[in-house]
Legacy VTK file of the C-alpha trace (Angstrom):
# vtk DataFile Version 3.0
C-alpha trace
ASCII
DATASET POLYDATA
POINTS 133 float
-6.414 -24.812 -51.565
-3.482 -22.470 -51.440
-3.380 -22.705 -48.173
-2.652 -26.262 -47.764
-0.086 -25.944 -50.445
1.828 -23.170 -48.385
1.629 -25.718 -45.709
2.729 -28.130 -47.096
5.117 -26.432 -48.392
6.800 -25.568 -45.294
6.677 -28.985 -43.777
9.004 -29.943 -46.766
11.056 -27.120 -46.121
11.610 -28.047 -42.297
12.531 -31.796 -42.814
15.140 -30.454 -45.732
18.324 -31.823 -44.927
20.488 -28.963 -43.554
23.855 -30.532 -43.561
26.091 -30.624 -46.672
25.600 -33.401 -48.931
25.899 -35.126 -52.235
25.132 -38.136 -54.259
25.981 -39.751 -57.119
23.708 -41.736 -58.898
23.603 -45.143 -61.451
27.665 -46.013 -60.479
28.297 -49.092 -62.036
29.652 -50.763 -59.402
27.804 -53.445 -57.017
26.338 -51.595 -53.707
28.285 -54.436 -51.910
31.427 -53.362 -52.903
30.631 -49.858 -51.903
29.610 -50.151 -48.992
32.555 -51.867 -47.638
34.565 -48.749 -48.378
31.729 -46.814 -46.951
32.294 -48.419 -43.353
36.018 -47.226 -43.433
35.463 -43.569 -43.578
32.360 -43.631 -41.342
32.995 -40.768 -38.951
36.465 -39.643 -40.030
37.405 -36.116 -40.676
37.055 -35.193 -44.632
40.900 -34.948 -44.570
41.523 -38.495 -42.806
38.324 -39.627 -45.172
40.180 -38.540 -48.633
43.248 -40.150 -47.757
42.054 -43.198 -47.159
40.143 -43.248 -50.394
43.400 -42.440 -52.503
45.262 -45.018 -51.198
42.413 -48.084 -51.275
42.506 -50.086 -54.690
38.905 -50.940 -54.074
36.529 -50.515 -57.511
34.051 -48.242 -55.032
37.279 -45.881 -54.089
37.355 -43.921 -56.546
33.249 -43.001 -57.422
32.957 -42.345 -53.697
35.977 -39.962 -52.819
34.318 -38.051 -56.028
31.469 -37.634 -53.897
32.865 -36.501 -50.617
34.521 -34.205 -52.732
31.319 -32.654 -53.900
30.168 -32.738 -51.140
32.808 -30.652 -49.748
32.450 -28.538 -52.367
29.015 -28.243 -51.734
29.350 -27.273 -47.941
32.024 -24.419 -48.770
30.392 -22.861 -51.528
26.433 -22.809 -50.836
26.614 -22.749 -47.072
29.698 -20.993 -46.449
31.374 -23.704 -44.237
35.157 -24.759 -43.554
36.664 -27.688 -45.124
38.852 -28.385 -42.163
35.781 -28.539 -39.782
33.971 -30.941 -42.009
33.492 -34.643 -41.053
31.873 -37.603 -42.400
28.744 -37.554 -40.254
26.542 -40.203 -42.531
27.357 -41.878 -46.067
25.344 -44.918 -47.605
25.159 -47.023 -51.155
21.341 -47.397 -51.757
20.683 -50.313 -54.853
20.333 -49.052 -58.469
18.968 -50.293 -61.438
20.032 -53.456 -62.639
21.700 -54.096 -66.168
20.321 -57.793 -66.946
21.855 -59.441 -69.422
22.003 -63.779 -70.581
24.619 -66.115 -70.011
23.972 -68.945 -72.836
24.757 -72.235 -71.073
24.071 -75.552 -72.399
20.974 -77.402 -74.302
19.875 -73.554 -75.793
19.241 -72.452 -71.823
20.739 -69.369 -70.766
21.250 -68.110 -67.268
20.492 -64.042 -66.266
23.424 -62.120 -65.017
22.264 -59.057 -63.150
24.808 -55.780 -62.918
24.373 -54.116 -60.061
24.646 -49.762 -59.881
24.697 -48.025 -56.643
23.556 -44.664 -55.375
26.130 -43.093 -53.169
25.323 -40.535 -50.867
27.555 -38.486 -48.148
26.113 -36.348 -45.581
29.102 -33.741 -43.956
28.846 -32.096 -40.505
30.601 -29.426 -38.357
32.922 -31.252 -35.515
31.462 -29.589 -32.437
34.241 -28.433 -29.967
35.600 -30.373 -27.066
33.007 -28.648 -24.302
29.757 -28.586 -26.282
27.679 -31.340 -26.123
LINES 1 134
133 0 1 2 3 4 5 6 7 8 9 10 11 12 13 14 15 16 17 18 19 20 21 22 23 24 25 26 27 28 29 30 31 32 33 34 35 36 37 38 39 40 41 42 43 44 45 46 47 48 49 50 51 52 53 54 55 56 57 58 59 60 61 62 63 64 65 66 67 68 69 70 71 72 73 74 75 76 77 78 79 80 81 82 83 84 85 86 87 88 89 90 91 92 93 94 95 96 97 98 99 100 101 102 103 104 105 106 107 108 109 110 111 112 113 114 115 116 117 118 119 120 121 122 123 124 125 126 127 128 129 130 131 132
């Protein structure tokens, strides 16, 4: 029995993600909206990435440049790496729960309204140099 759990045990520990990440969960804004700020730091250095966020007036701006900047946070402080080598590598807006609340409408019907939450998530990387592959 203990033997399966120290197995399984170390199958969890090798598919661990080993790249700097963080998430935010339950934003009240709509995934949709996120993600379309999501697609324009894609692959950008966290520098280029932050910038862009600042200046964007979109409602998902501001929840997701909080969580590059944990995520930075996170890759300097528990695995020792260098902000200026960091780079968006992956970053999605998975579907929360859903608020659902009644629009009254006429002859005593009423008509659900569903607010959306997202789950944002940023995964960082290490640029490799110009020769490695």
């Amino acid at each position: 029995m203990a033997g399966n759990m120290k197995k399984k045990a170390a199958r969890v520990e090798e598919k661990r993600e080993k790249r700097p990440y963080a998430v935010a969960k339950y934003i009240r804004v709509s995934p949709y909206k996120v993600r379309t700020v999501l697609a324009l730091i894609r692959g950008k250095s966290v520098r280029e990435a932050q910038a862009i966020l600042e200046a964007l007036p979109n409602a998902g701006a501001e929840p997701t440049k909080k969580v590059l900047l944990s995520a930075v946070a996170n890759a300097e402080h528990n695995l020792g790496m260098d902000r200026n080598d960091l780079y968006v590598a992956e970053c999605f807006a998975n579907g929360g729960m859903h608020l659902k609340r009644m629009q009254p409408v006429s002859k005593g019907r009423g008509h659900a309204i569903l607010k959306r939450s997202s789950h944002i998530t940023v995964i960082l990387d290490v640029k490799k140099a110009e020769g490695e592959l």
